[in-house]
N, C-alpha and C positions, 0 to 999 in steps of 0.2 A: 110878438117877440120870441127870441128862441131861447132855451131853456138856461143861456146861461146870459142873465139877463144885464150884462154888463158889454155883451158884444152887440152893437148895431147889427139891423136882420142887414143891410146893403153890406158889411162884411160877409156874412152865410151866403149871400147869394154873388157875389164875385169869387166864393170859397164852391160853391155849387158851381158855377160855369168854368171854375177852372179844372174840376176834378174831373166834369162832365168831357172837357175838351181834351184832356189828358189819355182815359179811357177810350176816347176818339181814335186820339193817334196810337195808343195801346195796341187795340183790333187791329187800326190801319195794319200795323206791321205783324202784327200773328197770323195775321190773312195774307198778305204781303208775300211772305216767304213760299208759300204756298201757288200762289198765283205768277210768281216770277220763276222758280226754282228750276222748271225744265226751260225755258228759255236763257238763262244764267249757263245753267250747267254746260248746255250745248253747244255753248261760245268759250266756255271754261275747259271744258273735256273734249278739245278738239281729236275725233280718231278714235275714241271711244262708243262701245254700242251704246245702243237707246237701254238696254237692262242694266250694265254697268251707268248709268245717267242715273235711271231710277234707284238704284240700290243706294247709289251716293245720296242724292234725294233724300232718302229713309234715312241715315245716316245724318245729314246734316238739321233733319228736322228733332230727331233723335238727343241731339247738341244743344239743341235750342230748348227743347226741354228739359235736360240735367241742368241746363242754367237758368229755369224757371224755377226748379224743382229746391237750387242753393240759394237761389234771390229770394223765393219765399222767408226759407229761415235768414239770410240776412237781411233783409231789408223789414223782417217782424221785429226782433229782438231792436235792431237799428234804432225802431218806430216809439218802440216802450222804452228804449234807455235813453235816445238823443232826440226822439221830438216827430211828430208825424208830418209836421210839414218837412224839414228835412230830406225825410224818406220819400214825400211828394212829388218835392222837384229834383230831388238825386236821380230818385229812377229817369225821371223823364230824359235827363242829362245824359245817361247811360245813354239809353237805348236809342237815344237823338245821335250821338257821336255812331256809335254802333252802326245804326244807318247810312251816313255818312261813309262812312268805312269802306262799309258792304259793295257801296256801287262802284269801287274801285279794285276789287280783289282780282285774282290771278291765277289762283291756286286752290286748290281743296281744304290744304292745312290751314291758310290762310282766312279762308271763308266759314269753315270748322269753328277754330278761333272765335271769330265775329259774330259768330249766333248763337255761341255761350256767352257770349257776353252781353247781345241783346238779349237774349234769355235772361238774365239776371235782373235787367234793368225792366223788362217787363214786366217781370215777376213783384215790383213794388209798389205800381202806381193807382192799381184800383185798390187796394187793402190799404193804403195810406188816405185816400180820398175819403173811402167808406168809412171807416173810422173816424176822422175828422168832422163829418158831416153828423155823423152820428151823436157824436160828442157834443155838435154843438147847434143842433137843433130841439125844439121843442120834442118830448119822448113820444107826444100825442101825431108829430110833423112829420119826425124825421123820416118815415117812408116816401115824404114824397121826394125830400134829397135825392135819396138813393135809387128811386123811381130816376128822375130825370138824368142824372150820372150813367146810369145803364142803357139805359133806353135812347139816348145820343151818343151815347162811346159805340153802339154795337152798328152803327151806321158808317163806322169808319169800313168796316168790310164791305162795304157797298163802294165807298169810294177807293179802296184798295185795288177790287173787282174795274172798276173804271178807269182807272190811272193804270193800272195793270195793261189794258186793253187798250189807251188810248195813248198811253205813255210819250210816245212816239213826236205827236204834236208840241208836247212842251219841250223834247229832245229839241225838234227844227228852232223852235225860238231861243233856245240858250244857245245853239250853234248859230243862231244869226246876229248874239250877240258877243260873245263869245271865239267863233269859229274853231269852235270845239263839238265833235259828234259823238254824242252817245247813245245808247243802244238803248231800246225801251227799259229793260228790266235796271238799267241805271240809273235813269230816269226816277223812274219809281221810289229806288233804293231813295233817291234824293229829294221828293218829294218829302217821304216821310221822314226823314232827318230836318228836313227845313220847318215841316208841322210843329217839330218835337222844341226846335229853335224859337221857335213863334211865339209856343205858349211860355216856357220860360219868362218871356217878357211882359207877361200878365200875372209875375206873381207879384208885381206891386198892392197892396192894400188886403193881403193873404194873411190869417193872423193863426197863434197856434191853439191848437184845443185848451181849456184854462182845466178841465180834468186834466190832462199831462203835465200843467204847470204847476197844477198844487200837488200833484203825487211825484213831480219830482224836486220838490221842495221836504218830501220828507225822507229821509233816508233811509228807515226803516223800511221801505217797501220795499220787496224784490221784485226790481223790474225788467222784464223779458226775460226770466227763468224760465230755457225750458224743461224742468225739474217739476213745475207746478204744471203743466204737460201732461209730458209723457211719464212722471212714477207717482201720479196721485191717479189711483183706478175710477176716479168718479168723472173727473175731467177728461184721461185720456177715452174713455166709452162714448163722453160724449162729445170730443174731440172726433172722434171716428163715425158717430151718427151723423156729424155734419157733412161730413168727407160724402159720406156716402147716397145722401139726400140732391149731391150735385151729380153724380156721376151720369146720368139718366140722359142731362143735359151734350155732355161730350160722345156719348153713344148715338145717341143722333146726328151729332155732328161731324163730328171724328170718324164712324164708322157708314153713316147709311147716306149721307150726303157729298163727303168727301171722296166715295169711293164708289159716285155715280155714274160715272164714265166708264169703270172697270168691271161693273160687278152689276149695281141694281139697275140700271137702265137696260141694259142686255137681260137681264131677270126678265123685266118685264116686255120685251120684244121691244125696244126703242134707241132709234139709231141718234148719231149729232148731238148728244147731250153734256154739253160744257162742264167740267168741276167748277171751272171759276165763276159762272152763273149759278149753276145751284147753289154752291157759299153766296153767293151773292142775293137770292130771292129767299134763303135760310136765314139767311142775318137780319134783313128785311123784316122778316116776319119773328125774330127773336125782339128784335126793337120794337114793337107793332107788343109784342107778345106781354114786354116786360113792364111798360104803359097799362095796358089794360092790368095786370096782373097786382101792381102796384097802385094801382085806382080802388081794384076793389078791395086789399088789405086795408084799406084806409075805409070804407064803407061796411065790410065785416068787424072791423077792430081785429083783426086777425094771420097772421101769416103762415101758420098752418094749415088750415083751410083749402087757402087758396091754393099752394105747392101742390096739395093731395089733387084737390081738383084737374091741375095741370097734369099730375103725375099721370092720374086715370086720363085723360085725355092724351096724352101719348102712346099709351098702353094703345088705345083703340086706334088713333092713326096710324099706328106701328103693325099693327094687323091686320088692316087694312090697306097699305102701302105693299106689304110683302105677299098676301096671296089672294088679295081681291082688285086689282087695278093692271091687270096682263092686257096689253094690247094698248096703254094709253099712249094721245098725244107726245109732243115734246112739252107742249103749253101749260096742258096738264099735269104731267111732271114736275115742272117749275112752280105750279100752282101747288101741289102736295108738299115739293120743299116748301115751301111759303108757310102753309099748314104747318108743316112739324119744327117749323121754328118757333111758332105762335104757340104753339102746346109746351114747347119749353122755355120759353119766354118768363122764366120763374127765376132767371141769374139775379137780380138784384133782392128778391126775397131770400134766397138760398145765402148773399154772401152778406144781408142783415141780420139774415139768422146767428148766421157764424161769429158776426161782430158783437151782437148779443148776449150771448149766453154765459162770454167773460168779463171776468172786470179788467177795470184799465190798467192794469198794471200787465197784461198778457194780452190786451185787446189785440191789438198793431199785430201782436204776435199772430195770433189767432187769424186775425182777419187777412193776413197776408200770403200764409203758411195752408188755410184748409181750401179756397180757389186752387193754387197753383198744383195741391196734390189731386184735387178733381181733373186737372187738363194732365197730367202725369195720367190718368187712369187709363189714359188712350191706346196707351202701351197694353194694358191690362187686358182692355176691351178686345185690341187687334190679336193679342196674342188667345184670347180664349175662343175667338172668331175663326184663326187659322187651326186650331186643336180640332175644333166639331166640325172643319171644312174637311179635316186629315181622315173624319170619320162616317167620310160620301156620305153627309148630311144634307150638301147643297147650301148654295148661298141662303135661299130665303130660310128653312128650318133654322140655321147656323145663327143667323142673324138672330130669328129671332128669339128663340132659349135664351141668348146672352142677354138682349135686351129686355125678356120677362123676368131673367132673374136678377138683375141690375135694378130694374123699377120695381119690382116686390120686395127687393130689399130695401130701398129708398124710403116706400110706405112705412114698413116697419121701422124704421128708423126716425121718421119723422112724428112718426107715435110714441117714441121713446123722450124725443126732445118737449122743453116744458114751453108753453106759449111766451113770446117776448117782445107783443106788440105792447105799448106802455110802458115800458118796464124801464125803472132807473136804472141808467148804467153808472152812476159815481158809486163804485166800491170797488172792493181790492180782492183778487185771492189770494186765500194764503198757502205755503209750502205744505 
C-alpha cells in the first residue's frame, strides 16, 4: 500500500502512468522546438539569410524559456493554493493547444507569442506529477514513482527526434484524408498537441494528493508564499543548493550536445553530425541513465550518493569527450552522446530532491519553480561559454572550465543538502 493508506495502489499507479505520459509529451515538445525550428523558420522567413533564421531561432527559443521560467512560479503557487492535479492537467492543456497553434503560424510575432505560452504550460507538468506521486506513495517507494515518470517522459525526445524526421509520412496520410498538405514541421507541431489531447482523456480515475486536501482544509497555513522562499535565509540557501545540483545536467545538454554540429564534432575532426540525433542518442541514454540511477537510490537508501556518483562520472566523460577522442567515428560520437546522457541521468533524483526538502505547503511550489530555473541556466551556461570563447580560449578549454565549475559547484552543493530518502513529507513550513 502507499503511504496514504486510504488511496487504492491502482489509483497511484494510473496517477504514475499518467504523469509518466505527461513528461512524455513534455520532452516531446522541448525537443520539438528544437528539431523543427530551422525548417519552420525557412518556410516562415521566406528571403531571409540563414544567420537572420538562426538568430530568430535564438530568439524564439529564448521565449520559450521566459515562459517556462513564469510557469514555473505560476503553475507552483497554482499547485499549493488550488490542488496539484489541477496544475497536472492545466499545464498539459496549455501546451497541447499551444502546439496545435504552432503548426499553423505565419509570422514571427505570432510564433514568438506561441512559445511563451508553450513555455508556461511546460513549465507545470513534471513538478505537478512529482509532487503528487510523491505525496502519495509509500516514503520507503516513492523513488520508484519518480524513477518511471522520468525515465519514460525523457523518451519523448526520441520520438520527437522521429516524428521530426519522418514527419512527412503522417503529413501524406492526413492529406489523403483530408486533402489538405502540410509540411513536416506541422506535422509534428500536431502530433504533439494531439499526444497532449490524448492524455487529457486518461485523467479519469486521477485522485488529488490527501496531504493537499487536509492542508487546505486548514486555513491557517500559508500556502504557496513565496515569502517562506525567498526572505527566510535557510530555505532560500537551500532553495539555491537545489538549483544548482541540476545544472550539470543542462550543461551537457544544452551546451555540448546541442551544439554538436557547430562546434564539438568539428573540435573533434568529424564531419555529418546531426543535432537532432545527438538529442536523440542523449535522451536515450538520459532515460537509460535515470532507471538505473533510480534503482540504485532505492538499493543504497540514498539519493545523494548516487547524484555525487553521476556527478563524478560526468566530470570524467566530460574530459574525456573534450581532449581525449580527436579523430572519432560519427558512431562513436553518437555512442559518447549516449554516455553523457547516462552519467546525467540523475533528473528524477535531482527534481525528488527538490520535492523533498519542503513541506507541503510550498512543495508544488518548490518542485515546479527549481527544474524550470535549472533549464533557464542554459542561458547562463551559453553566455559564460561565449565570455571564455571571447578570450581565444578555444571551444574545448571554454567548454570545459564552465562545466568543472558548474559540477564542482553542484558537489558542494549537494553536501550542503540534508539526505531525504525516507523522509516524511506531511509538514508545513512556517513564515
Amino acid at each position: 500500500m502507499n503511504e496514504n493508506s486510504n488511496v487504492p495502489d491502482k489509483k497511484v499507479i494510473i496517477l504514475i502512468i499518467v504523469a509518466a505520459l505527461g513528461y512524455f509529451v513534455d520532452i516531446y515538445d522541448m525537443v520539438l522546438f528544437g528539431v523543427v525550428k530551422a525548417e519552420s523558420l525557412s518556410q516562415i522567413m521566406i528571403g531571409y539569410s540563414i544567420e537572420e533564421q538562426a538568430s530568430t531561432g535564438k530568439f524564439l527559443f529564448n521565449m520559450q524559456m521566459l515562459g517556462m521560467l513564469v510557469g514555473g512560479l505560476l503553475w507552483g503557487v497554482l499547485g499549493d493554493k488550488k490542488g496539484r492535479i489541477k496544475v497536472l492537467f492545466g499545464s498539459i492543456l496549455l501546451y497541447s493547444i499551444a502546439n496545435l497553434l504552432n503548426a499553423f503560424v505565419t509570422d514571427i510575432t505570432s510564433y514568438a507569442i506561441i512559445r511563451v505560452v508553450a513555455g508556461i504550460g511546460l513549465a507545470g507538468e513534471l513538478g505537478a506529477g512529482i509532487t503528487l506521486v510523491s505525496e502519495m506513495m509509500s516514503k520507503e517507494k516513492r523513488g520508484y514513482g519518480t524513477m518511471i515518470i522520468v525515465t519514460f517522459g525523457a523518451l519523448g525526445a526520441v520520438v520527437a527526434s522521429l516524428v521530426g524526421a519522418e514527419g512527412q509520412i503522417i503529413g501524406d496520410f492526413i492529406y489523403s484524408l483530408t486533402g489538405t498538405q502540410l509540411a513536416n514541421w506541422q506535422v509534428t507541431y500536431i502530433v504533439g498537441g494531439m499526444l497532449g489531447v490524448f492524455l487529457l482523456l486518461l485523467r479519469v480515475g486521477t485522485i488529488e494528493s490527501s496531504f493537499f486536501e487536509k492542508m487546505s482544509d486548514d486555513k491557517t497555513v500559508s500556502k504557496g508564499n513565496l515569502k517562506i522562499i525567498f526572505f527566510n535565509k535557510k530555505n532560500f540557501i537551500k532553495y539555491l543548493h537545489c538549483i544548482v545540483i541540476g545544472i550539470p545536467i543542462w550543461y551537457v545538454v544544452g551546451l555540448l550536445v546541442m551544439n554538436s554540429s557547430d562546434n564539438f564534432a568539428p573540435l573533434l575532426g568529424i564531419k555529418d553530425i546531426n543535432n537532432g540525433t545527438a538529442v536523440m542518442y542523449t535522451y536515450i541514454g538520459l532515460s537509460f541513465g535515470d532507471l538505473i540511477s533510480g534503482l540504485l537510490s532505492q538499493l543504497l537508501k540514498s539519493r545523494k550518493k548516487v547524484v555525487a556518483i553521476y556527478l563524478v562520472f560526468t566530470l570524467v566523460l566530460v574530459t574525456s569527450f573534450l581532449f581525449f577522442m580527436d579523430g572519432i567515428s560519427a558512431d562513436i560520437y553518437y555512442l559518447v552522446c549516449f554516455l553523457l546522457g547516462t552519467a546525467t541521468g540523475y533528473w528524477a533524483l535531482f527534481v525528488s530532491i527538490a520535492a523533498e526538502q519542503f513541506g507541503t505547503n510550498i512543495r508544488s511550489t518548490t518542485a515546479n519553480t527549481i527544474p524550470n530555473f535549472v533549464r533557464g541556466s542554459v542561458n547562463l551556461i551559453m553566455i559564460s561559454f561565449g565570455f571564455l570563447m571571447g578570450l581565444n580560449l578555444g571551444d574545448a578549454w571554454s567548454a570545459y572550465i564552465v562545466g568543472l565549475v558548474f559540477i564542482l559547484m553542484a558537489l558542494y552543493s549537494l553536501s550542503q543538502l540534508k539526505e531525504t530518502f525516507g523522509k516524511d513529507l506531511n509538514y508545513f513550513e512556517e513564515e
